[in-house]
C-alpha positions as a printed Julia matrix, in Angstrom:
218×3 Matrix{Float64}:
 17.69   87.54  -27.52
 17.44   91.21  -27.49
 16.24   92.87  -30.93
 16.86   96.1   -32.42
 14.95   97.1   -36.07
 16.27   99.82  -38.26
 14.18  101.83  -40.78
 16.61  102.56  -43.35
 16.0   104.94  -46.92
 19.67  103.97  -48.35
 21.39  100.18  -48.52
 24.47  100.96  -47.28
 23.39  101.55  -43.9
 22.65   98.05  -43.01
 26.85   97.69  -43.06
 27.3   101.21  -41.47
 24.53   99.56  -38.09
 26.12   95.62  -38.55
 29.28   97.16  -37.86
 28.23   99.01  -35.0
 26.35   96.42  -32.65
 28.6    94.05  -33.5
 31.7    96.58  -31.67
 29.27   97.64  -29.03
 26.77   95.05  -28.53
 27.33   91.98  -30.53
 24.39   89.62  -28.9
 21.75   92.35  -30.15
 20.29   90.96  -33.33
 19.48   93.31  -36.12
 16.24   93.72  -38.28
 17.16   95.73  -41.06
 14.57   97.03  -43.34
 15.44   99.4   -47.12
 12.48  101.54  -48.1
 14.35  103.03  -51.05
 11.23  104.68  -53.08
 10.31  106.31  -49.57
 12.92  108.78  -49.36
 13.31  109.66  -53.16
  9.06  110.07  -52.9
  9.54  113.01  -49.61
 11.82  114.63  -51.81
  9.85  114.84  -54.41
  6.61  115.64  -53.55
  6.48  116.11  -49.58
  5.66  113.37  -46.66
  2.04  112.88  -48.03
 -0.73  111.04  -45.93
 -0.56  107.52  -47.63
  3.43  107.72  -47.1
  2.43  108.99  -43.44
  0.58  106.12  -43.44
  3.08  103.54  -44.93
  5.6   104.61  -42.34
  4.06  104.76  -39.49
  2.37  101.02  -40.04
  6.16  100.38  -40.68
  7.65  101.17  -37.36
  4.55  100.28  -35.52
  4.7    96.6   -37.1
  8.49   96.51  -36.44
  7.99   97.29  -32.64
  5.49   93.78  -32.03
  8.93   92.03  -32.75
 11.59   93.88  -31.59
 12.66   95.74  -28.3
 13.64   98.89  -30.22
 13.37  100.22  -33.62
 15.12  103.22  -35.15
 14.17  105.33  -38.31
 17.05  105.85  -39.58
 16.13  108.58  -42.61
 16.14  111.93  -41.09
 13.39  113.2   -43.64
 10.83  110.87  -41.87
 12.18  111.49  -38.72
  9.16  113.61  -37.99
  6.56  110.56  -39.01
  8.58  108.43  -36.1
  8.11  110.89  -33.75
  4.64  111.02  -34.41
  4.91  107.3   -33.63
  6.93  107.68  -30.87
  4.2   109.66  -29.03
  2.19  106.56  -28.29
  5.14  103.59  -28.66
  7.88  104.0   -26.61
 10.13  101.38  -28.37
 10.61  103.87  -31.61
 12.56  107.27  -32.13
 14.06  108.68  -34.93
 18.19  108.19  -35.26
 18.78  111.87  -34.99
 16.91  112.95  -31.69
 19.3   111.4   -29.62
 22.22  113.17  -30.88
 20.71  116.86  -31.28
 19.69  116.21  -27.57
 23.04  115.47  -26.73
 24.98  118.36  -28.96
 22.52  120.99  -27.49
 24.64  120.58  -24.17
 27.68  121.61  -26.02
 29.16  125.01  -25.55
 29.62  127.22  -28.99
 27.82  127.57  -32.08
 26.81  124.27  -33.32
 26.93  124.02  -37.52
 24.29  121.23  -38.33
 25.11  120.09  -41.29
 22.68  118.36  -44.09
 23.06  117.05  -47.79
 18.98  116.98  -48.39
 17.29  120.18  -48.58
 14.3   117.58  -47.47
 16.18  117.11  -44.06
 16.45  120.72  -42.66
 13.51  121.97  -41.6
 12.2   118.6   -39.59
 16.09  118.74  -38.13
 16.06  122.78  -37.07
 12.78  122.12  -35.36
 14.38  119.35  -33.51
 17.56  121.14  -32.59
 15.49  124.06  -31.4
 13.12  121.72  -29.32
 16.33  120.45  -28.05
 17.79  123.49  -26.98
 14.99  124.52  -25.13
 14.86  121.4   -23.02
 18.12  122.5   -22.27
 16.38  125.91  -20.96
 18.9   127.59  -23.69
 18.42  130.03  -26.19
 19.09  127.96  -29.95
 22.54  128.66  -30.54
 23.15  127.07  -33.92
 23.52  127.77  -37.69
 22.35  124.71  -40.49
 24.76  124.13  -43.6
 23.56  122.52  -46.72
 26.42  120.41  -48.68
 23.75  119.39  -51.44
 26.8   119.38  -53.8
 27.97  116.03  -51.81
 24.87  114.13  -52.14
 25.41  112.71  -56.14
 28.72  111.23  -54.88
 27.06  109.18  -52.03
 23.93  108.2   -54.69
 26.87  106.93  -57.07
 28.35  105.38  -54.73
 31.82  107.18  -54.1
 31.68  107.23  -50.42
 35.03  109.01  -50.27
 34.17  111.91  -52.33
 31.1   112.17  -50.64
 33.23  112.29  -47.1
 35.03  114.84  -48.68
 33.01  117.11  -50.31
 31.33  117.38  -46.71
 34.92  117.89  -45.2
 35.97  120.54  -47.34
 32.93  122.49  -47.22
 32.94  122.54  -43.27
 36.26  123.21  -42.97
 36.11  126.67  -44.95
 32.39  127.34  -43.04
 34.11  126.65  -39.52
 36.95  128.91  -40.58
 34.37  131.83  -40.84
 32.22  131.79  -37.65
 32.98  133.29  -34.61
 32.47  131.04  -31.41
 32.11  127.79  -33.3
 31.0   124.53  -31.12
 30.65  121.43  -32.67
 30.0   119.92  -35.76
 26.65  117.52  -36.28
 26.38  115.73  -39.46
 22.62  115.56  -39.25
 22.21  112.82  -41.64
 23.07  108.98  -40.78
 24.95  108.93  -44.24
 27.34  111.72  -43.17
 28.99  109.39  -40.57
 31.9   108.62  -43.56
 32.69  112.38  -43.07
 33.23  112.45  -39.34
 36.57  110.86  -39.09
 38.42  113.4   -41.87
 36.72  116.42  -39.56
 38.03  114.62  -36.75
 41.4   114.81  -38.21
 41.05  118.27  -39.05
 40.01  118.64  -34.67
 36.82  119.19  -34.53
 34.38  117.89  -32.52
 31.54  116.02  -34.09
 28.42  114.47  -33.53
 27.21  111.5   -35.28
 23.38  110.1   -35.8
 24.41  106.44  -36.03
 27.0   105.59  -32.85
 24.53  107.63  -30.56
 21.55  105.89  -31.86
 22.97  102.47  -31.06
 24.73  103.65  -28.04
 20.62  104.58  -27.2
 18.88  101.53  -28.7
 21.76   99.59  -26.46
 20.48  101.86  -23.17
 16.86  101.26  -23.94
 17.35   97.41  -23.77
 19.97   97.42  -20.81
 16.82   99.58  -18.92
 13.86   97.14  -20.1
C-alpha cells in the first residue's frame, strides 16, 4: 500500500490531510507526525543547527518508510528543501503551489500569519517566478492579527480575520491576480475568499494532489 508522511507543527492538520486523501486518494495511508515545540522554537529564536538537525533526521527517517513525505510548516520549509536536494521523496507543502500560482496572470498577494514564514516563502515565490522566465510579480501580506484565533482554537475567526483583511488589501491594488494563503493553516480562509470571487491558491489540496502524482509516477 502506497504511503504518504506529513511533517506537521499544528494538530489540527492531521484532520485538514485525513480529509483530503480520503476525497482524492483514499487507499494512500497516512503517517502523520506533530512537532509542536518545533515551530514555537523558529519563532522564537531562528531555525538553529540542532533544530536543522532534528528536522532534517525527521524527514529523512520518514522517507525509509514511506513513498512521499511532506513538511507541512512553512517556517521549515527551507530545512526540507535542504533535504530535498539529495531525497527525492520529500518537499515542503508550499513549493508546489507557489510553482503553480507563478503561472497566473496579475499581481499575486501571498498572504502569511507568521512573520517567521515570509522571508523563506518570498524567496520561494521569486525562485518560482524565475523558472517561469518572469519578472516576480507579487506583493506578501502579513495577517499576524489572525494567528491568536487559530492558536485558541476559533477556526472561524481565524478564517475571517484573514478574509476581511484581504478583501480591503485586494480592493487597493491595481492588476490584482490571485490570492495564495501561504500557510497550510490558512486553507479555512479559502472558501469565504472564494465566495467573495477570488481566485486562491491553497498549500494543502496541491500538496496532496502532488504527493498523489509522485506515487501514480513511481
Amino acid at each position: 500500500m502506497a504511503s504518504v508522511a506529513l511533517l506537521h507543527t499544528a494538530e489540527v492538520h492531521r484532520e485538514t490531510f485525513e480529509h483530503l486523501f480520503t476525497a482524492m486518494a483514499p487507499s494512500i495511508k497516512l503517517d502523520q507526525m506533530v512537532e509542536k515545540e518545533w515551530l514555537a522554537e523558529a519563532r522564537d529564536k531562528g531555525i538553529s543547527e540542532e533544530l536543522n538537525a532534528k528536522i532534517q533526521e525527521k524527514l529523512n527517517s520518514a522517507s525509509t518508510n514511506n513513498d512521499v513525505v511532506i513538511c507541512t510548516c512553512s517556517t521549515l520549509g527551507p530545512v526540507a528543501d535542504l533535504v530535498a536536494k539529495d531525497n527525492k521523496k520529500v518537499f515542503r507543502i508550499d513549493r508546489p503551489m507557489l510553482e503553480e500560482a507563478a503561472k497566473s496572470q496579475g499581481k499575486i498577494l501571498v498572504v502569511v500569519c507568521l512573520e517567521s514564514t515570509i522571508a523563506a516563502t518570498e524567496q520561494l515565490m521569486e525562485e518560482a517566478f524565475a523558472a517561469e522566465g518572469k519578472p516576480a510579480f507579487f506583493e506578501m501580506l502579513l495577517c499576524d492579527e489572525a494567528w491568536p484565533h487559530f492558536e485558541s482554537g476559533d477556526i472561524i475567526a481565524f478564517a475571517e480575520s484573514i478574509t476581511e483583511k484581504v478583501c480591503d488589501h485586494v480592493e487597493q491594488m491595481l492588476n490584482p491576480g490571485p490570492v495564495v494563503l501561504a500557510q497550510a493553516s490558512m486553507l479555512a480562509a479559502a472558501p469565504l475568499l472564494m465566495e467573495k470571487e477570488l481566485p486562491v491558491f491553497t498549500s494543502p489540496i496541491v500538496a496532496a494532489r502532488t504527493a498523489i502524482s509522485m506515487i501514480e509516477k513511481a
